[in-house]
N, C-alpha and C positions, 0 to 999 in steps of 0.2 A: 383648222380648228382654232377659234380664238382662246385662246389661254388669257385669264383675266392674272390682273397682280392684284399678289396677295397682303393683304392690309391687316396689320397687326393692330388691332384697338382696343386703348385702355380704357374700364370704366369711368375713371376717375374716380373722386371723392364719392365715396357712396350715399353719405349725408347730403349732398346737392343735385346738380340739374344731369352729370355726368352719367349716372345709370339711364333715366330715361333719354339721353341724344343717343348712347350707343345700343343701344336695341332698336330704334326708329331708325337711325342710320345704317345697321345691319337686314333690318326688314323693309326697306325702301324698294318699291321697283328699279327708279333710276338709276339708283346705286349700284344694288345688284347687278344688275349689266353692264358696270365699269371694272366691278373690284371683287376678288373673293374676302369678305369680313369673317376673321374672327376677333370674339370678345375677350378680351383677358381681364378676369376679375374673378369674383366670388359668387360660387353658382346659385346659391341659394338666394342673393342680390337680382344679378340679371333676371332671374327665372320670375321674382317679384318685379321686376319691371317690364316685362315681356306681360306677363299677366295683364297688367295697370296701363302700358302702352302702345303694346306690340299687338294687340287681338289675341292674346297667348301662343303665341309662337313657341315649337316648341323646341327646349332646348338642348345641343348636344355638347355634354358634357368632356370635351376632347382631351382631358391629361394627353393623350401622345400629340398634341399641336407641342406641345413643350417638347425643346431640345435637352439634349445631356447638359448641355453647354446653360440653360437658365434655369433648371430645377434638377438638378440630379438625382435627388433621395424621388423624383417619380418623374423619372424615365422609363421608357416602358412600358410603363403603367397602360393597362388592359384600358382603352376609351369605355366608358359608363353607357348604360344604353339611355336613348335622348328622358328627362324629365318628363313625366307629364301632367301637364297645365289644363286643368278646367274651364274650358269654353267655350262656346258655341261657333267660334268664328277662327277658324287657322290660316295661318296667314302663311307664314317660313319658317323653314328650319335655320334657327341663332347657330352658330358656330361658337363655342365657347373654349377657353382654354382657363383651365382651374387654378387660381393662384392662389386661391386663400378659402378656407372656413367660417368668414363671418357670417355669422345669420342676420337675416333683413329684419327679424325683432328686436336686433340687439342696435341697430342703427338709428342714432337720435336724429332725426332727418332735420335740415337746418342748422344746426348746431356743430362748434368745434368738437373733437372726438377722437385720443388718441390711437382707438383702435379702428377707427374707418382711416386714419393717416397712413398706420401703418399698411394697411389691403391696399390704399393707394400708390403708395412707395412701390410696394412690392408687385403690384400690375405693372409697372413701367419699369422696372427692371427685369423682370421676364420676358417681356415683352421686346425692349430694348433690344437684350442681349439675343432672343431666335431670332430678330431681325440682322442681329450683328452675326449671326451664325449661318446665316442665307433660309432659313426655315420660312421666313416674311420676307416679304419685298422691299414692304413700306411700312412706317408707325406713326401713327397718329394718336394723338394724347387728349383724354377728356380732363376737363379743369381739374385742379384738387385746390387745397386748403394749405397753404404751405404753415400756418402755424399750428394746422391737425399734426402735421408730420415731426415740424419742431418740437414740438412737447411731449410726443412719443419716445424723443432721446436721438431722433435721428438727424443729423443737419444736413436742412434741407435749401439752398437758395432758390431755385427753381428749374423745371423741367430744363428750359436748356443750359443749363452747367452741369446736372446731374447725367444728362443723355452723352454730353459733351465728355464726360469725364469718362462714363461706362465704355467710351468710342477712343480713348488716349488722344483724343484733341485738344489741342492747347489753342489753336487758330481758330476763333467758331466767331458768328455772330446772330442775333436774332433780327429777322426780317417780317415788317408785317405786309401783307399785300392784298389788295384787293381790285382786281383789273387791272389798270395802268398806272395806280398807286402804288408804290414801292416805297417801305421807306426801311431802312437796318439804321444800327443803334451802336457807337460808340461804346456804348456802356450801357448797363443795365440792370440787374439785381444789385445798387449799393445806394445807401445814405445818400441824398444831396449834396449834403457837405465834404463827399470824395470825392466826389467827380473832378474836378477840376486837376485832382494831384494824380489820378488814372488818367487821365486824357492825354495822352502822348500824339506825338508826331507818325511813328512806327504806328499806332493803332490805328489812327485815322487812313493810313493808307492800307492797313490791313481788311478794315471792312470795305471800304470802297473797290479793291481789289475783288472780295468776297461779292461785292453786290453788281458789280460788272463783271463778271464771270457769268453767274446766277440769271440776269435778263439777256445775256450773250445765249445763254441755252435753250432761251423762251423763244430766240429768233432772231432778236434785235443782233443786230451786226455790229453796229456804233452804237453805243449807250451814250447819254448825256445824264450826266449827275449832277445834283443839287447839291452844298454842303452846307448844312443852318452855322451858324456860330453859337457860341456858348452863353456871352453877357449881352445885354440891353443893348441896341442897335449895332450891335456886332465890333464894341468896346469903342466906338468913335474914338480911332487913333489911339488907343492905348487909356484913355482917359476914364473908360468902365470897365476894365480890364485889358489884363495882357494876353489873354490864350488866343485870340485870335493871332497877332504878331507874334509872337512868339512860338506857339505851335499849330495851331490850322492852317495859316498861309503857306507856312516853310514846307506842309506834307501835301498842300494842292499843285503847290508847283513842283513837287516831288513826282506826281502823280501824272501831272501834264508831260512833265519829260520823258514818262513812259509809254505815252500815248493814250493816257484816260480822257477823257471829254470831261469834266467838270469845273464846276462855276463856284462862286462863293469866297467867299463866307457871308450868308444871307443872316441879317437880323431875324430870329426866329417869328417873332409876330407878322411876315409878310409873306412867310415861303410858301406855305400852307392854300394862300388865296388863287383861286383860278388862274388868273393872268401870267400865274407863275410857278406853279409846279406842274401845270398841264404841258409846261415846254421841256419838262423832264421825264427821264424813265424811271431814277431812283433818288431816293433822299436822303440825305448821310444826318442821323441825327446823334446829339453830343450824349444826349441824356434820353432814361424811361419817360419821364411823362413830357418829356419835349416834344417829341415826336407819337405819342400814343394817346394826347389828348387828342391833335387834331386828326388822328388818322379815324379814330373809334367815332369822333362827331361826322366824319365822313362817311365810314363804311363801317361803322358796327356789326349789322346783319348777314354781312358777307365777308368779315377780317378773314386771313390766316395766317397764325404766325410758323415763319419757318426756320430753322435752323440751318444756314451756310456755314460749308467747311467739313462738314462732318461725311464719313462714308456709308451715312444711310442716309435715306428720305426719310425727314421726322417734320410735321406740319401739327399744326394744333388749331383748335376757334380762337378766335381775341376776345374772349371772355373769360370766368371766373366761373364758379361755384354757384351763385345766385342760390345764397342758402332761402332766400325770401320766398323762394319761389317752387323748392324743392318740392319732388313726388308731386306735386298736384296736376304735372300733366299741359302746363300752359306754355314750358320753354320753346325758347324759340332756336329751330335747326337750322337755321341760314348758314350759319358762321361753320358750325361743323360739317356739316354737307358738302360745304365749299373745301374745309380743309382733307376732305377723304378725296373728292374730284383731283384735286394737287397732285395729292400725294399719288394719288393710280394714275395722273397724264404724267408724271415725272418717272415712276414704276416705268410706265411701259416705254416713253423713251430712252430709258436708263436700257433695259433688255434689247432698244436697237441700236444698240452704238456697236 
């Protein structure tokens, strides 16, 4: 009997593109036959998006997907019998787990909104934590609006510091991938102007450890890694800065004497171009938009970003909210598609070790 792994997926922002990828993604043929989907969000949400992009699927309302362990005050709780959605066309039965009471009339679609922040917060913390409880396999996260969440009172820097934190990991990094592209990140939710006073010797060999492990499991036996450098042609000798000499050389050859394959420190404007990141498996970047411009002008459509280090499987799309674009049905599923596939080929390797 194949037993599929089980996929914890948050709506995300309810104001954005995140209700309609997770019901498209839930009601997909392909999919289905990789992953069991449940939705964690707000049922009266999905059940308007199912409507609007699912053919009206319909939806089953599962309080007991929730563990003791992420909703206590409704554990137990009797599962609701499925919704029913006016339609002509049925498609699946949604898997949903109930985290919240927003109503979909109350949702300013496109717009910030501290009560669609909070139903967001609070899907990926339930979520999270049945995954951290063994309830789900895997989690997979739909975009949300981090200043919806901020302004709701709750501080929020992003899905992976908060998953990171619900997990007591202090070692994490974020990796985005798409096929043979690899690239993890030094740093990531801060100012520009910290970077440089974050960037340590220890961290740099901490991800790069993180991201040769990571394609070590993909198959690759030898990894060969990339490492961009931080200032304009990679400080020419100290003269555009020192973090190269001073801390990225001293942690690659830290790293070489433990047997990592990596090169660098590569002037960020060159690493990017064919000739040269196609002879590598990953790419150590210093900074977010160092590494997330040119990954996104490469593989937008198919990103995923994932989190190394942590004792789940958590992947996300490389995209946003796309409040422009919200409810109207035009988002594009590439990106999340791809991060569900991940997340269930890593599920069910994880179940054969």
């Amino acid at each position: 009997m194949n037993i599929l792994p089980k996929i914890a997926l948050t709506m995300g922002d309810p104001a954005g593109i995140g209700p309609e990828l997770a019901v498209r993604a839930a009601t997909d043929p392909s999919l289905r036959k990789i992953a069991d989907i449940t939705v964690y969000g707000c049922p009266d949400i999905i059940s308007k998006a199912s409507a609007k992009f699912a053919n009206g699927a319909l939806i089953n309302g599962g309080r007991t997907f929730l563990s003791a362990i992420s909703r206590p005050d409704l554990a137990g709780t009797k599962t609701r019998p499925p919704l029913k959605i006016e339609s002509s066309k049925q498609s699946a039965l949604i898997k949903i787990a109930d985290t919240g009471d927003l109503k979909f009339s109350k949702v300013p679609a496109g717009k910030t909104d501290t009560r669609c922040g909070i139903e967001a917060w609070n899907a990926i913390l339930c979520a999270t934590k049945d995954v951290i409880a063994g309830k789900m396999d895997a989690l997979v996260t739909a975009p949300v609006n981090k200043a919806s969440i901020n302004k709701s009172g709750i501080p929020f820097t992003g899905h992976t510091e908060f998953i990171a934190e619900l997990c007591g990991t202090a070692n994490f990094a974020m990796m985005q991938s798409a096929e043979n592209l690899r690239v993890v990140f030094a740093t990531t939710h801060i100012p520009l102007d910290k970077v440089s006073e974050v960037i340590t010797s220890k961290r740099i060999i901490e991800v790069a450890e993180l991201i040769n492990e990571a394609i070590r499991q993909e198959g690759i036996r030898k990894p060969i890694l990339a490492c961009a450098a931080l200032n304009p042609h990679a400080g020419e000798d100290g003269y555009m800065g020192q973090e190269e000499i001073k801390t990225i050389i001293p942690a690659l050859l830290k790293l070489r004497r433990k047997g990592i394959r990596i090169d660098g420190p590569f002037p960020p404007d060159i690493l990017f171009i064919d000739t040269i990141r196609n002879n590598y498996d990953g790419i150590i970047s210093m900074y977010h938009d160092q590494g997330h411009i040119p990954f996104k002008m490469l593989a937008f459509d198919k990103g995923v970003n994932s989190t190394l280090g942590l004792p789940i499987i958590r992947t996300s799309p490389d995209h946003g909210t796309a409040f422009d674009i919200a409810w109207e049905g035009i988002a594009n599923t590439g990106s999340l598609f791809a991060a569900v596939r991940l997340a269930a080929l890593r599920a069910k390797k994880r179940t054969k070790r």
